[in-house]
C-alpha positions as CSV (number, residue, x, y, z in Angstrom):
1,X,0.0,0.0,0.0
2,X,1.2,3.6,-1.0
3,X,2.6,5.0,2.5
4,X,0.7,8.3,1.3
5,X,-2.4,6.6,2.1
6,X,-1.4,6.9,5.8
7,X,0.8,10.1,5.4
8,X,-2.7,11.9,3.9
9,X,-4.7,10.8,6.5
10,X,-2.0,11.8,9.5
11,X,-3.3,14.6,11.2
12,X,-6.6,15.7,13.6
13,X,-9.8,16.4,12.3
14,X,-11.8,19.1,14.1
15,X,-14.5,21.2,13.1
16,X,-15.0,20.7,9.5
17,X,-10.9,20.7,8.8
18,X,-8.0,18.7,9.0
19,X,-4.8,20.5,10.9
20,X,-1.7,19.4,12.8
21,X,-2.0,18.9,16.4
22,X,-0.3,21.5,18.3
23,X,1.7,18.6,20.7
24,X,5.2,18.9,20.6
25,X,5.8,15.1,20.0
26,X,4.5,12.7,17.4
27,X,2.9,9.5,17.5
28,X,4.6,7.0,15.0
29,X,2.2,4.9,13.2
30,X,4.1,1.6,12.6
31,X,3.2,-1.9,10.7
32,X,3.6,-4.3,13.4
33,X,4.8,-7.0,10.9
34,X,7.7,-5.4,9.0
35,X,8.1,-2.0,11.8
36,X,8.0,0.3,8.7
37,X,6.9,4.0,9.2
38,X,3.8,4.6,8.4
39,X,3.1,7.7,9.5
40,X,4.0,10.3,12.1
41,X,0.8,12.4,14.0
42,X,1.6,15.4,16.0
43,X,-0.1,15.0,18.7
44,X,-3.5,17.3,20.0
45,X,-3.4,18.7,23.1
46,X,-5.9,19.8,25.3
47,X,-7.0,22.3,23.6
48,X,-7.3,20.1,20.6
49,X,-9.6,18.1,22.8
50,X,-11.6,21.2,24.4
51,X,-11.9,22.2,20.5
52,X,-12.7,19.2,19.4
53,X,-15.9,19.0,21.7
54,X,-16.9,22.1,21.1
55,X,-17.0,22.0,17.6
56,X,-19.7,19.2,17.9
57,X,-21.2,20.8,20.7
58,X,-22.1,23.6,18.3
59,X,-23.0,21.1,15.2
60,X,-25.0,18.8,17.1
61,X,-28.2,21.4,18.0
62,X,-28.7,21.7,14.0
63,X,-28.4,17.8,13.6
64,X,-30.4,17.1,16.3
65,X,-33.1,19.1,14.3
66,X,-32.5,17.6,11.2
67,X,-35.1,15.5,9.8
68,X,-33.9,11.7,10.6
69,X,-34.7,10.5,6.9
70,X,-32.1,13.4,5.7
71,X,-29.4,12.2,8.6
72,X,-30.5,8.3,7.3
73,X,-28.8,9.6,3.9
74,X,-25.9,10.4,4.9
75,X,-25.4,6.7,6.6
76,X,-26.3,5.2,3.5
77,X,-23.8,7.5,1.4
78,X,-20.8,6.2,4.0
79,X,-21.8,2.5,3.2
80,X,-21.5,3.1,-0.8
81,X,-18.1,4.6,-0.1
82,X,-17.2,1.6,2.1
83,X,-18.2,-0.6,-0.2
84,X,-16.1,1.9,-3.2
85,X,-13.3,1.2,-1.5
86,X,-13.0,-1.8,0.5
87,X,-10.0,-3.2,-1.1
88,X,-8.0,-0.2,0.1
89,X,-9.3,-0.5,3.2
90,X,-8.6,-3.8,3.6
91,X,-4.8,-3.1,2.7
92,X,-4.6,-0.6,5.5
93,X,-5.8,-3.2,8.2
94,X,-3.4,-5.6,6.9
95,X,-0.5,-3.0,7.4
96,X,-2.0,-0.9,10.2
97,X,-3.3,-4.0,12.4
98,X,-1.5,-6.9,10.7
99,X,-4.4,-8.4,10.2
100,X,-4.5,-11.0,7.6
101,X,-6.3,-11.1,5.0
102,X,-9.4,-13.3,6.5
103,X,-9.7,-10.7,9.1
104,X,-9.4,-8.1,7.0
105,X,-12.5,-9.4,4.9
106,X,-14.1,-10.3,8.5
107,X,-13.8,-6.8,10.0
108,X,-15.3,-5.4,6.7
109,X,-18.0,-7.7,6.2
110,X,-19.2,-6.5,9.9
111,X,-18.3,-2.8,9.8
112,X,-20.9,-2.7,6.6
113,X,-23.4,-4.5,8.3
114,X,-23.6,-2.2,11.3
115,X,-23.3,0.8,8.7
116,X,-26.5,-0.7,7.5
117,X,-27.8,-0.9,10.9
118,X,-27.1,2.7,11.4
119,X,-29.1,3.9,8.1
120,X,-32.1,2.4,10.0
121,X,-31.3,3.7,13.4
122,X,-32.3,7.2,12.6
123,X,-35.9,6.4,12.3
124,X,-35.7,4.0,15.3
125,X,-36.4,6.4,18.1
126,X,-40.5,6.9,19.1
127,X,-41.8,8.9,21.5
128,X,-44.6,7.6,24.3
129,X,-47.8,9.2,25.8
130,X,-48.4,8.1,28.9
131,X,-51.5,8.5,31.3
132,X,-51.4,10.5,34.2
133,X,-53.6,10.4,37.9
134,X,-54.3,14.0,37.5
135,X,-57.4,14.8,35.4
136,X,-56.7,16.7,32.3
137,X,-53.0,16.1,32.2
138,X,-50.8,14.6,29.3
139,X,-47.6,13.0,29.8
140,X,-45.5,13.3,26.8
141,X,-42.1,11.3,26.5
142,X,-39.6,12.1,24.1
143,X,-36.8,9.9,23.1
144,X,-33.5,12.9,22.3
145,X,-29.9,12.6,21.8
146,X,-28.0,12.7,25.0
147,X,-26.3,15.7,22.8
148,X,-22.3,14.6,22.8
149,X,-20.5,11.5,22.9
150,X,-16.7,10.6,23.8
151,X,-16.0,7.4,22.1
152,X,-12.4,5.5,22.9
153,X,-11.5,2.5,20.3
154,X,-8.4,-0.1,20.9
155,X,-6.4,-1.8,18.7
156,X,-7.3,-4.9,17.6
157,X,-10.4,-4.2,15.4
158,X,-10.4,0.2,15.5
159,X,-12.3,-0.1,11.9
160,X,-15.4,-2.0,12.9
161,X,-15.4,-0.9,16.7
162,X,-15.2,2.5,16.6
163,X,-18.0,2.9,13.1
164,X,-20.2,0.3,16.1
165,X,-20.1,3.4,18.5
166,X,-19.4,6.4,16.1
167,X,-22.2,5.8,13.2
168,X,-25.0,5.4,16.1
169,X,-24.4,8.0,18.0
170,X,-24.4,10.2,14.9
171,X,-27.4,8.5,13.4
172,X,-29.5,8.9,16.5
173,X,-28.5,12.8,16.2
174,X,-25.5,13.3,18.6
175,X,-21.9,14.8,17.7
176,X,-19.4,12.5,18.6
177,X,-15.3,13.2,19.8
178,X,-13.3,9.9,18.7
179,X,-9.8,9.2,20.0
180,X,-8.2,6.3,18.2
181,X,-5.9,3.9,20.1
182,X,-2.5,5.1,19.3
183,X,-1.4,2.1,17.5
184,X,-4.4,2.3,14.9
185,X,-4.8,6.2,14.3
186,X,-5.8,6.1,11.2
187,X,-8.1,2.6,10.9
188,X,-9.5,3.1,13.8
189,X,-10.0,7.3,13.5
190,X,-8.8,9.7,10.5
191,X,-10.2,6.9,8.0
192,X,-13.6,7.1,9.5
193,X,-13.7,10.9,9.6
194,X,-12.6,10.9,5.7
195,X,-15.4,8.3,4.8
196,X,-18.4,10.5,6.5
197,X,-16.6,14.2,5.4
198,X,-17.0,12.1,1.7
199,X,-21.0,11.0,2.2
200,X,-21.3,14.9,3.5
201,X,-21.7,14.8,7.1
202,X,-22.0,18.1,8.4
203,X,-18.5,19.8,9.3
204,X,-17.8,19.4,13.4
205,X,-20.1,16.7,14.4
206,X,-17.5,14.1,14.3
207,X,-14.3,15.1,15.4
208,X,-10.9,12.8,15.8
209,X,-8.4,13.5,18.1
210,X,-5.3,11.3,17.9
211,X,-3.5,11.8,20.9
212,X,-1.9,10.1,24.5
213,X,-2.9,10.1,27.7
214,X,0.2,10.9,28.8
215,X,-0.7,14.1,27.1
216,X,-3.5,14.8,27.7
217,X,-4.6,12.7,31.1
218,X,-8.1,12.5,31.8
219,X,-9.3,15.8,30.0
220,X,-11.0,13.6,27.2
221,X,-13.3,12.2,29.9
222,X,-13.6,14.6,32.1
223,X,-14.7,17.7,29.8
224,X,-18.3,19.1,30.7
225,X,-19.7,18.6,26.9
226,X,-20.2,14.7,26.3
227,X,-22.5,13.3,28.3
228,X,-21.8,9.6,27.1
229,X,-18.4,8.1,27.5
230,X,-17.8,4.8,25.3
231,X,-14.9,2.9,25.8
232,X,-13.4,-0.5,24.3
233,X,-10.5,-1.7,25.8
234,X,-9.2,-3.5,28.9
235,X,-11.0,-3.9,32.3
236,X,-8.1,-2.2,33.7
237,X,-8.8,1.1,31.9
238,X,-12.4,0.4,31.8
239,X,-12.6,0.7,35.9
240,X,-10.6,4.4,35.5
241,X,-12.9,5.4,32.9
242,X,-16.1,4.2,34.5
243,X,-14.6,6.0,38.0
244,X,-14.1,9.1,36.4
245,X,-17.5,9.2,34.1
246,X,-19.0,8.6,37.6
247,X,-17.7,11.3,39.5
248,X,-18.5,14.1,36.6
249,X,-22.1,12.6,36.4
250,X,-21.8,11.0,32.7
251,X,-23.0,7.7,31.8
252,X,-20.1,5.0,30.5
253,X,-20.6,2.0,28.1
254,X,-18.0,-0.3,28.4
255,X,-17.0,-3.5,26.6
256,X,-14.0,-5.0,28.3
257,X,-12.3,-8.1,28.3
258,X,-12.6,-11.7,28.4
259,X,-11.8,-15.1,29.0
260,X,-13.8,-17.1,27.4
261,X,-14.3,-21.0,27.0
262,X,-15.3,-23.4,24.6
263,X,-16.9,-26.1,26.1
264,X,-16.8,-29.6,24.5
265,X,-19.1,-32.1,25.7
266,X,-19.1,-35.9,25.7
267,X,-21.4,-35.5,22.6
268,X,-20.1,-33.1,20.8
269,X,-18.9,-33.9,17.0
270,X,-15.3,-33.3,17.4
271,X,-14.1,-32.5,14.1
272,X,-16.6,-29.7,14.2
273,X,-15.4,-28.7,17.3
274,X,-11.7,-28.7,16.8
275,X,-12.9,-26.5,13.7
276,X,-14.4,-24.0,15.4
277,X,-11.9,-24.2,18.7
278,X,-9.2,-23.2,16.6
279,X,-11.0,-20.3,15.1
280,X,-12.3,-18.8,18.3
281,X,-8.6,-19.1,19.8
282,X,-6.6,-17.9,17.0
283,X,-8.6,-15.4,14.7
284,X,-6.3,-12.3,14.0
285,X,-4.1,-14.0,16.9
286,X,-5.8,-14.0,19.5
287,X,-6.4,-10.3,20.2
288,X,-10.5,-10.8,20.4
289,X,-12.1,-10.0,23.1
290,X,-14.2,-12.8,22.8
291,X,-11.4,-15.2,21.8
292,X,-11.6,-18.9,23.7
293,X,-8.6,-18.6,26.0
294,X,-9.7,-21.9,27.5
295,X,-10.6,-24.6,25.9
296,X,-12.9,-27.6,28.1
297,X,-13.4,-30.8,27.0
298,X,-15.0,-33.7,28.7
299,X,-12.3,-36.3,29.6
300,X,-14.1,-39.0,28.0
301,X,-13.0,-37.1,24.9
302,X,-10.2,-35.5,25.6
303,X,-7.7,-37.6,24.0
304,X,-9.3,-37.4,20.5
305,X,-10.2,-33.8,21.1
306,X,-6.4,-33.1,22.2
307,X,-5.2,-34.4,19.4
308,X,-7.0,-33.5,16.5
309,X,-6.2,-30.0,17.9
310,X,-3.1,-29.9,18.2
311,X,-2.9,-31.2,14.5
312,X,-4.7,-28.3,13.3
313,X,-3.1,-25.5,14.6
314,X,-0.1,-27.3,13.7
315,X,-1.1,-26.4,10.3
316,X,-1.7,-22.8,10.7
317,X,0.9,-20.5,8.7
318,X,2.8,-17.8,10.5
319,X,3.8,-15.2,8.6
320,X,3.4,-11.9,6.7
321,X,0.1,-11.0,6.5
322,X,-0.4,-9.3,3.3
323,X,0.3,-13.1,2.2
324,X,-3.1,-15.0,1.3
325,X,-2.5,-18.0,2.7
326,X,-0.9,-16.2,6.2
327,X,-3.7,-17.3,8.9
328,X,-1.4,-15.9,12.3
329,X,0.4,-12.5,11.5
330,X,2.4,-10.3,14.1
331,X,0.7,-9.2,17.2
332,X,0.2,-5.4,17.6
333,X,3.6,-4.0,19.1
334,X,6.9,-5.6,20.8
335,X,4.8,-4.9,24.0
336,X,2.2,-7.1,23.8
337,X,4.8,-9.7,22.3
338,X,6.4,-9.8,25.6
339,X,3.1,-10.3,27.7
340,X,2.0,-13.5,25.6
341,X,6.0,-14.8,25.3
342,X,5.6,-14.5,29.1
343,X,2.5,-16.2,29.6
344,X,3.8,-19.3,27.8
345,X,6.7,-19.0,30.0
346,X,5.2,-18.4,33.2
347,X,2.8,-21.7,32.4
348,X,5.7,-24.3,31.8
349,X,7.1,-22.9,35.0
350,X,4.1,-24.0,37.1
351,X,4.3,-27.0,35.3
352,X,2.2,-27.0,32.3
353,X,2.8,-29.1,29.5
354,X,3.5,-27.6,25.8
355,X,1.4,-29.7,23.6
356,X,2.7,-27.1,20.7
357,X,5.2,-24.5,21.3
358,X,5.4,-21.4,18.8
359,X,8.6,-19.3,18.5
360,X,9.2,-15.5,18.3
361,X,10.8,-13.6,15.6
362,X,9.8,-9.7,16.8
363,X,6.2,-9.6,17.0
364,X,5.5,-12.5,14.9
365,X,4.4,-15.2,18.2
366,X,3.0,-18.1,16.6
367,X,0.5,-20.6,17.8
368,X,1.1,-22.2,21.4
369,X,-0.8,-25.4,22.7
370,X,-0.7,-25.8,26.8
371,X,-2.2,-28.5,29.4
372,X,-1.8,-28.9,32.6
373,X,-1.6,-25.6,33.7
374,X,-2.3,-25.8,37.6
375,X,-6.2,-25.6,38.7
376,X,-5.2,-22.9,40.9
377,X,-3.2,-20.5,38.0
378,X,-4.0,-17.3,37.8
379,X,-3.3,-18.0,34.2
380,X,-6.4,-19.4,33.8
381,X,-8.7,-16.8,35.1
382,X,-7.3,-13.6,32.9
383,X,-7.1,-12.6,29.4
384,X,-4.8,-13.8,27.1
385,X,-4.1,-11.5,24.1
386,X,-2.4,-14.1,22.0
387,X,-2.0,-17.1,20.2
388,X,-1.5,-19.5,23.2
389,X,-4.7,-22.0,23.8
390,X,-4.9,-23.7,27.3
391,X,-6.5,-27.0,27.0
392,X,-8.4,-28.2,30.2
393,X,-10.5,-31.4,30.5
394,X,-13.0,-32.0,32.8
395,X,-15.2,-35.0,34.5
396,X,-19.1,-33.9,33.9
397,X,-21.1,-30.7,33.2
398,X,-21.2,-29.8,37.0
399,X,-17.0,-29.3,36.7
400,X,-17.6,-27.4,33.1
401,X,-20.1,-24.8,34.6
402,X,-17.8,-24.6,37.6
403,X,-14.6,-24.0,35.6
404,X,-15.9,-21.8,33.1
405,X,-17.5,-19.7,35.7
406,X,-13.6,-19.7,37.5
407,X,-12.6,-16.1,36.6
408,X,-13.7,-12.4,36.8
409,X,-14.9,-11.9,33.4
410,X,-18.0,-12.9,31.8
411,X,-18.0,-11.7,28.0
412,X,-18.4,-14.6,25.8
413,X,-18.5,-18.6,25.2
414,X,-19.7,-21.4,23.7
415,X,-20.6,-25.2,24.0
416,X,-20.3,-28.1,22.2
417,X,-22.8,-31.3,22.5
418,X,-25.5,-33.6,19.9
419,X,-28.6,-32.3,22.0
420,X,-29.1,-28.6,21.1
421,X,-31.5,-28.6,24.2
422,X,-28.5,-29.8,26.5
423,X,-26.1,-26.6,25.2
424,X,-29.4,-24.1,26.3
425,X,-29.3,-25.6,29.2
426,X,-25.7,-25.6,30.1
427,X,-25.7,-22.1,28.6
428,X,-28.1,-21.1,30.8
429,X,-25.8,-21.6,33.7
430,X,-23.1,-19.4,32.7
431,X,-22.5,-15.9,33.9
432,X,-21.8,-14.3,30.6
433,X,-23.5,-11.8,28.5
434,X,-23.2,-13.9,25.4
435,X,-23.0,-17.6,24.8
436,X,-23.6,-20.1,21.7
437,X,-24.5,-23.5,21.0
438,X,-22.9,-25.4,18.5
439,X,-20.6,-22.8,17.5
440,X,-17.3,-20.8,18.2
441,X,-17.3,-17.9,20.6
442,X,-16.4,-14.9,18.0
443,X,-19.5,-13.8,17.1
444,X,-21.2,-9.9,16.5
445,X,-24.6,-8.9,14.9
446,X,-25.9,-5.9,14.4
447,X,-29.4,-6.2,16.1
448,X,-28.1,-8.5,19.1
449,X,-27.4,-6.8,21.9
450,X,-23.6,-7.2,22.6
451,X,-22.0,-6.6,26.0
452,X,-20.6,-8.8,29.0
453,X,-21.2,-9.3,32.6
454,X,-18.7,-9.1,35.5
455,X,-15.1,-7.4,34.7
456,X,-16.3,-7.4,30.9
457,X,-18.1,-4.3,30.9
458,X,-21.5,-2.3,31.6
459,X,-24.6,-1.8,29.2
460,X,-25.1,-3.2,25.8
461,X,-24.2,-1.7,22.0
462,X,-25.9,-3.0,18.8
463,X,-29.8,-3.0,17.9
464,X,-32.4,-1.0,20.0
465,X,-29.7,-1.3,23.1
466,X,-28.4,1.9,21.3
467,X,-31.0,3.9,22.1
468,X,-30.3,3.4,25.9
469,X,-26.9,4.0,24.9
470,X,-26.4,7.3,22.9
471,X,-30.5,8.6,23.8
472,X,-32.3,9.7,26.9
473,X,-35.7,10.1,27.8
474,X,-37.7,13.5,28.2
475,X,-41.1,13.9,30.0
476,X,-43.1,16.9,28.4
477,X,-46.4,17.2,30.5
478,X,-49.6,18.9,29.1
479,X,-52.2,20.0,31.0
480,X,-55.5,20.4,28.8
481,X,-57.7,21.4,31.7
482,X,-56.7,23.3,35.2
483,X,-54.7,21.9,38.2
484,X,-55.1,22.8,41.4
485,X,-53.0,23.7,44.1
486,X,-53.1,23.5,47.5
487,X,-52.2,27.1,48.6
């Protein structure tokens, strides 16, 4: 890909225009896979960020008023351009993210499904009259945008997750602020603001700010404009950013982490199962929130299970991922590198078992198959951003629900077993937001609402669950006849 792609789209948009920040560093946009430049971004400041809000503070009063089948057209002008240029797109992920080219088309194929989502969204909100005790009296409710939202995106897919927060909030008649995570400034943030500037979205509704925390600390949550705060990223940063929405009175939505399992029964077809484990582990490697970081199977089964999946992944091609047949490419920077090198490390130290061991050449990690990691491993209850699989049998359905149950998060999952009615059930039991039969545990749709219990996050996104997000209610009252009043 030309690197004036990223080099055009390297600077802050605010209000309408795009400018330099007015930091006194830059943020280097890297390709994880090769560590070629990019770009470089001078950073926005504060006042970036103070402008930044205001500018949509201003814009969003006319949008708000804006017929919704006028702001629908502008939706439906962004997913003609998507669908223009998806092949460009798709190159920057690959160099941006390194996300192969399956992800890629997977991020895409999403994105323009919640774009399509969002051109219906703008009609979606209806107002209520409701009756009232006092004679005479009408009680109006109104469904209005909360006015301005803060959106935060991370890394792994900035395309698709910050359009999921971004083209609501816009469609339901709100401005919106977006800061990209640093690593993806331009997937995840100036690409998005050039897509809706080309379907003619009104200059300073959506602004991007590209910038640091260690710039800018908290002043991108704690301004007084947005009223909504949402946030993708770790539970870690999720607890700050929930804290600090609290204390300033503004609502947060926040989808965190996970640690999901995938569950494999004594009846489960286990070719189909191996099929779909190794997807939900390994897609763009491993950096899903939803990804299966554990992977239960009955112990009647385990040995067949064990090692039809350890043949698989054996088969998966670590490389560059601009290169078709590349299914695990480079992790995001040398950083998270270390953490998942360290995790494999820190398993075969307590005693674990490497059923499949990857190597490292700079961010490139490939696949990593462990048993045997201790019950009591703390290993086992956190996330794992990476290509490393724990495999985990277990005697009976009590000791799956139990073990899947056995850490702080409760995002995603799934289950695998001949009687659909026995998954339900089994599903049933677990303490997650989300959990499928008969399948793997990546999985987003537009009008499902999407969201986590425990550590992974507060509120839902996706469907009519964005109304509660990015909308609040207003009670007008009419009174037709005469009150009265006691003095």
């Amino acid at each position: 890909m030309s690197s004036s792609y990223f080099t055009d789209l390297a600077q802050q948009y605010i209000d309408g225009e795009w400018r330099s920040g007015s930091g006194s560093w830059d943020i280097i946009d890297f390709n994880p896979y090769d560590d070629a430049k990019l770009a470089s971004i001078t950073i926005a400041t504060t006042d970036e960020v103070d402008a930044a809000y205001r500018a949509a503070e201003r814009a969003q009063r006319e949008w708000a008023a804006t017929n919704p089948y006028a702001r629908r057209a502008v939706f439906e002008k962004a997913l003609r351009i998507v669908e223009e240029r998806e092949g460009e797109i798709a190159e920057a992920i690959i160099a941006e993210l390194g996300g192969t080219r399956t992800k890629a088309g997977f991020e895409l194929h999403l994105a323009k499904e919640f774009l399509r989502e969002a051109v219906h969204l703008a009609l979606r909100p209806e107002g209520r009259i409701l009756p009232s005790p006092t004679e005479g009296k009408e009680n109006r409710v109104y469904r209005v945008p909360v006015g301005v939202v803060g959106v935060i995106s991370p890394f792994n897919f900035p395309f698709l997750l910050s359009l999921k927060s971004v083209a609501p909030a816009l469609a339901l008649g709100n401005g919106v602020v977006l800061k990209p995570h640093q690593n993806t400034p331009v997937v995840g943030g100036t690409l998005i603001a050039k897509i809706f500037e080309d379907a003619g979205l009104p200059g300073g509704l959506l602004n991007v700010v590209v910038t640091d925390i260690a710039e800018i600390g908290d002043a991108f949550l704690e301004h007084p404009v947005p009223k909504v705060i949402s946030f993708t990223g770790s539970d870690a940063v999720g607890r700050h950013v929930a804290t600090v929405c609290a204390a300033h009175f503004k609502r947060s939505v926040l989808e965190l982490g996970g640690n999901s399992a995938l569950v494999v029964l004594d009846d489960a077809d286990l070719d189909y199962a191996v099929d779909a484990a190794v997807f939900s582990r390994y897609v763009h490697q491993g950096q899903v929130c939803m990804a299966a970081n554990r992977v239960l199977v009955d112990a009647s089964v385990a040995e067949e299970f064990t090692a039809k999946f350890v043949a698989k992944v054996k088969t998966l091609k670590a490389g560059d991922p601009s290169d078709p047949e590349t299914v695990i490419g480079p992790l995001i920077n040398s950083r998270q590198a270390d953490t998942v090198a360290g995790v494999v490390e820190q398993a075969l130290a307590q005693g674990a078992t490497a059923l499949v061991r990857g190597g490292r050449t700079a961010n490139l990690v490939e696949p990593s198959v462990l048993t045997g990691v201790p019950a009591d491993s703390a290993l086992l209850r956190q996330e794992v951003f990476g290509p490393v699989a724990f495999v985990i049998p277990f005697d009976g359905e009590e000791e799956a629900v139990r073990l899947v149950n056995d850490t702080p998060y409760g995002l995603s999952g799934a289950v695998h077993t001949g009687d659909v009615e026995r998954g339900v059930a089994f599903a049933k039991r677990i303490d997650a937001g989300m959990f499928h039969v008969n399948d793997g545990t990546v999985h987003d749709e537009p009008i499902v609402p999407f969201g986590g219990e425990k550590h992974s996050g507060l509120g839902r996104l996706n469907g009519d669950t964005m109304l509660d997000a990015f909308t609040t209610h207003k009670w007008i009252s009419v009174q037709h006849g005469r009150s009265g009043f006691p003095f």
